[in-house]
N, C-alpha and C positions, 0 to 999 in steps of 0.2 A: 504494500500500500504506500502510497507517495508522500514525504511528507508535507507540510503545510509549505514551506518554503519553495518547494518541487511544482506545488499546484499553484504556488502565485506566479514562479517563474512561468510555468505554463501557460496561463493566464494573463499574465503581462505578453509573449508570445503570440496567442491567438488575437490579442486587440493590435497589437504591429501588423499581423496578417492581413486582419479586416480593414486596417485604415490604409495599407497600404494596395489592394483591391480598390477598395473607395476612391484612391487618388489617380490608379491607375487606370477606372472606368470613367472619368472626370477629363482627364489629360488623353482622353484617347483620338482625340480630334486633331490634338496639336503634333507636329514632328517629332517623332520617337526619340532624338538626343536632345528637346526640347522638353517634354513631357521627364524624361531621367533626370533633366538639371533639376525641374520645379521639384520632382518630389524629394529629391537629394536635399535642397534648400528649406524644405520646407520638414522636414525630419531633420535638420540639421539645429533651425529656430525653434522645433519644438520638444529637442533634446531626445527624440529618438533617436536618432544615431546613436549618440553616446549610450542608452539602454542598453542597446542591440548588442554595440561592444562590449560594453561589461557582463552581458546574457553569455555570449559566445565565451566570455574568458572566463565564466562563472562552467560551463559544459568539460569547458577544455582542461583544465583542472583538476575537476572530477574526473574523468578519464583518465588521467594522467597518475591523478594518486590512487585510482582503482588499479591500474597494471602494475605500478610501483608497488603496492601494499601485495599484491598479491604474490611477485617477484620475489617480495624477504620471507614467502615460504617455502621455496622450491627446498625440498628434502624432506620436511614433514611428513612420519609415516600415515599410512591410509589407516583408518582405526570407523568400523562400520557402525554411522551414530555418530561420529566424528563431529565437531564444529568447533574446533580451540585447536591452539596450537603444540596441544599433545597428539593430537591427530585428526585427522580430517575423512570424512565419505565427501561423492564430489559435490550434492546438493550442499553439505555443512561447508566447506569449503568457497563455494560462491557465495552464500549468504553471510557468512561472517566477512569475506572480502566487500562484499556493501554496506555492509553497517558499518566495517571500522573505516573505510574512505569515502563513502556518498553518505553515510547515514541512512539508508533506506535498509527497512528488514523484508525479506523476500521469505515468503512460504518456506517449509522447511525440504520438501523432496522437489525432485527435481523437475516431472510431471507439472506439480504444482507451479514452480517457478513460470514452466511455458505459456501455461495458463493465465499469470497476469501482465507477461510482457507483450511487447510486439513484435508482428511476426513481420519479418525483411526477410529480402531475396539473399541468396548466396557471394552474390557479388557485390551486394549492400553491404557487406559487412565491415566492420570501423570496430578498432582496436574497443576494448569494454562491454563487447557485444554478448549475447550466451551463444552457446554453439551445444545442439543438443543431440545425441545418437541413442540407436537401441543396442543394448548391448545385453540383454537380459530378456530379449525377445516381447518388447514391450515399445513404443513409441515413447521418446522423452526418457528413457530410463538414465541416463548418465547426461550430464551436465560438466560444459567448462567456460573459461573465459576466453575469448579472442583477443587475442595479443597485435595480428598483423600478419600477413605476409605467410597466410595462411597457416600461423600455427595458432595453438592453444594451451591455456593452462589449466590443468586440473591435477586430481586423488583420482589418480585411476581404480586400483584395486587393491583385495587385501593382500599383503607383502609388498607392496610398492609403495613411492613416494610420493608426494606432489612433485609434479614435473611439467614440461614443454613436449608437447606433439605435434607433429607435422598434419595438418586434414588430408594432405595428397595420399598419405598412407593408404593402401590397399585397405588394410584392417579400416580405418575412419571414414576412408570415402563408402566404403558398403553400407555403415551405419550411420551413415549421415540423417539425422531426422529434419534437420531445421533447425533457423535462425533466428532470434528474439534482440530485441529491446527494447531495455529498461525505461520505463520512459521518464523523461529529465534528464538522459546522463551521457546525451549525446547532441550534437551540433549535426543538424538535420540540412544543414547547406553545403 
């Protein structure tokens, strides 16, 4: 569930979308690098701009300390029930990476998780992302985080670490289920 601050940024977002619709069904008569200046100038006198900035580096951030916070676990044994850094299962493992760098608490299994994010294309996908596979012969069973450049972090199994995987893997790309996010903790431009 989002927190209050996640649903105002949201919210201050949807009202830039609509006023910026508004300006762009307004300007649509005048010459397209004429109608860009006005609405530039005129988000610029009404300090939307500067919002929009601070929006953008308020997203970027939170990504940034989500991959990073998740990064200072790689070794952490897989422990089934996991969510502390005695050990991790992969749903405990993403959910406590949101809380301790976005603040947001995400359902506890991994299924659940998909269920309140959003679902994006494969080639949507932007570092912070879920990245979710069947591994258990179930859709949604295993859960990690997208790091980039098509790898991922997660608690794979019991005897293993938290670690980094490649999705090109043979093994990952079979069980590829789909793609989520979080909503608030991403720069959607």
């Amino acid at each position: 569930m989002p927190t209050e601050a996640v649903r105002l940024e949201c919210a201050t977002m949807r009202k830039f979308a609509l006023l910026l619709l508004i300006c762009l069904h307004s300007a649509q008569a005048a010459p397209a690098p004429q109608a860009a200046d006005d609405i530039e100038r005129y988000m610029v006198e009404q300090g939307i701009a500067a919002q929009l900035e601070q929006f953008r580096q308020k997203v970027s951030d939170k990504t940034s300390s989500l991959v990073g916070t998740a990064m200072g676990f790689l070794g952490v044994p897989y422990r089934r029930g996991g969510a502390d850094a005695s050990g991790f299962d992969c749903s405990g493992f993403v959910r406590s990476m949101f809380e301790k760098s976005v603040g947001l608490i995400l359902p506890r299994r991994a299924s659940e998780q998909a269920a309140v994010t959003e679902t994006i294309e494969k080639q949507d996908l932007k570092p912070g992302d879920l990245v979710f596979f069947n591994t258990m012969r179930q859709t949604f069973s295993h859960v990690g985080i997208y790091l980039g450049d098509n790898k991922f972090i997660h608690a794979p199994r019991p005897g293993q670490q938290v670690r980094v995987d490649d999705m090109r893997e043979a093994y990952w790309q079979r069980r590829f289920t789909g793609a989520r996010r979080v909503p608030g903790t991403q720069n959607n431009n």
